[in-house]
N, C-alpha and C positions, 0 to 999 in steps of 0.2 A: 095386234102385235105381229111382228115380221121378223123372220130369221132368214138372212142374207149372206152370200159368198159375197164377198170383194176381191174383184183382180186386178190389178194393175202393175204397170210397168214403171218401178223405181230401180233408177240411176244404176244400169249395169245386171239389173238382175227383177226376177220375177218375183212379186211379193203377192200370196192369198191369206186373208182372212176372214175368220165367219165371224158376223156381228151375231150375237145370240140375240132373243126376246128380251133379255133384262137389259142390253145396251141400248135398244130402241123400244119404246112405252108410245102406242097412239091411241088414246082413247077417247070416252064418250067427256061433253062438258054440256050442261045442262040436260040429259038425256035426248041429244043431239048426235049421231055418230056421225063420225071425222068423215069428212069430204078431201079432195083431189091434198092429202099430206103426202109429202118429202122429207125424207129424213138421208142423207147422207152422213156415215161414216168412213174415213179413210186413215188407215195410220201404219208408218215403217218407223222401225229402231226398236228401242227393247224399253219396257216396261211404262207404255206410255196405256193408259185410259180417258173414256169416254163415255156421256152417257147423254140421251137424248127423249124429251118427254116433249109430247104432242096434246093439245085438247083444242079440237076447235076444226075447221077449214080454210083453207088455200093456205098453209102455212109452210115454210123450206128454211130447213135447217142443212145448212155440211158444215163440217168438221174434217181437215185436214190436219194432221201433225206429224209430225217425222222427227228420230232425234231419243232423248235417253230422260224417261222420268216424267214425260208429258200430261196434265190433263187438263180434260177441257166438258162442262158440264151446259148442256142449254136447255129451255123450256119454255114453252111456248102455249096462253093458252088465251083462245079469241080466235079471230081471223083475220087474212092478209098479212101476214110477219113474215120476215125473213133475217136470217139469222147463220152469219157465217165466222167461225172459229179457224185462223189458219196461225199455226204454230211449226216452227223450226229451230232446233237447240235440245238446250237438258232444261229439266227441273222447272217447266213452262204451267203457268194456272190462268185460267180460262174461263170466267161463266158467263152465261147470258138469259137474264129472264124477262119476257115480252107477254104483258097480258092488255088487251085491248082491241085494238082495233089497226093496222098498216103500219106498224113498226118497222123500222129498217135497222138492225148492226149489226157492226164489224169488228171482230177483234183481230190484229195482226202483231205477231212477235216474234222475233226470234233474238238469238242468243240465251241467255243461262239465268236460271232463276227469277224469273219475274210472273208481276201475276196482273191480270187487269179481269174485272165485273163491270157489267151494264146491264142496267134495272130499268126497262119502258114503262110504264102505265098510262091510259088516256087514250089519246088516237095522234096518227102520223107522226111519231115521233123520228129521228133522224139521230142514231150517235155512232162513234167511231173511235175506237182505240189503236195507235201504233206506234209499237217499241221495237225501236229496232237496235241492231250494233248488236257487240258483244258484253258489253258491260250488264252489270243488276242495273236496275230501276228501280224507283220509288212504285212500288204499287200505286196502280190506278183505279177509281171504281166511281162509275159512274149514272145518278140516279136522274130520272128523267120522265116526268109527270107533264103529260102534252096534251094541248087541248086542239092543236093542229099545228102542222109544218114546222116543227121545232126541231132543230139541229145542234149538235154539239160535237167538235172535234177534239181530240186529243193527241198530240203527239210528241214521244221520247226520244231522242238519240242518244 
C-alpha cells in the first residue's frame, strides 16, 4: 500500500492532494506479491471520491475527475489490465472491474448525473464507455466474459 502527494496544475490555480493507503489497496493474489502496479489518482472540485484495488502485475489504473459529487471505483485482479476512469461534471459514477488476463477499459463522462460500470473476465477483453453532453443518461454497465480479442463500445450524447 502507498501513500502519495498529488500535484498538479488545474485551470488557474494550484491543486495538492494526498491519496492515503485506504484510497489505493496493492496487494498479494495467490501469495504472489504485486509486480511493476500503477495506480493513479487525480481529482479537483469538491466532494468527489475514489478508490483503487490492485492484485496481480503489470496492471495501471488512473482515475481522473474534476467537478462536484464525483465517484469513481476500480479493481483489478490478474495481470496485464489497464483501466482508465476520466470524469468531468457533478454527481458522475464510475466502476471498473478487470479479473483475467490483458483487459483494456475506458470510461469517459461528463456532464451531471450519470453512472456507467464494466465488468472484464477471461482474457483481452476490449470495452469502452462514453457519455458525454450535459444532459442524464440512461445508466450504462457493461459485462464482458472474453476468451480473446473481444471488444465492445458504447456511446451516449
Amino acid at each position: 500500500m502507498k501513500t502519495r502527494i498529488i500535484t498538479a496544475l488545474i485551470a488557474g490555480g494550484l491543486f495538492v492532494q494526498t491519496v492515503s493507503a485506504d484510497d489505493i489497496m496493492q496487494g498479494l493474489e495467490h501469495d504472489i506479491a504485486p509486480y511493476q502496479q500503477t495506480a493513479t489518482i487525480l481529482q479537483s472540485g469538491y466532494g468527489n471520491d475514489a478508490g483503487i484495488v490492485q492484485q496481480g502485475s503489470y496492471n495501471d489504473i488512473t482515475i481522473l475527475q474534476q467537478g462536484l459529487g464525483n465517484h469513481a471505483t476500480a479493481r483489478q485482479a490478474g495481470s496485464g489490465h489497464d483501466a482508465r476512469i476520466l470524469q468531468g461534471g457533478g454527481y458522475l459514477d464510475a466502476s471498473i472491474i478487470q479479473s483475467g488476463y490483458g483487459h483494456d477499459a475506458s470510461i469517459v463522462q461528463s456532464g451531471y448525473g450519470k453512472e456507467a460500470a464494466i465488468q472484464q473476465h477471461g482474457v483481452y477483453g476490449r470495452a469502452e464507455i462514453q457519455q458525454l453532453g450535459t444532459s442524464h443518461a440512461t445508466p450504462v454497465s457493461i459485462t464482458q466474459i472474453s476468451r480473446g480479442r473481444a471488444a465492445i463500445q458504447v456511446i451516449q450524447h
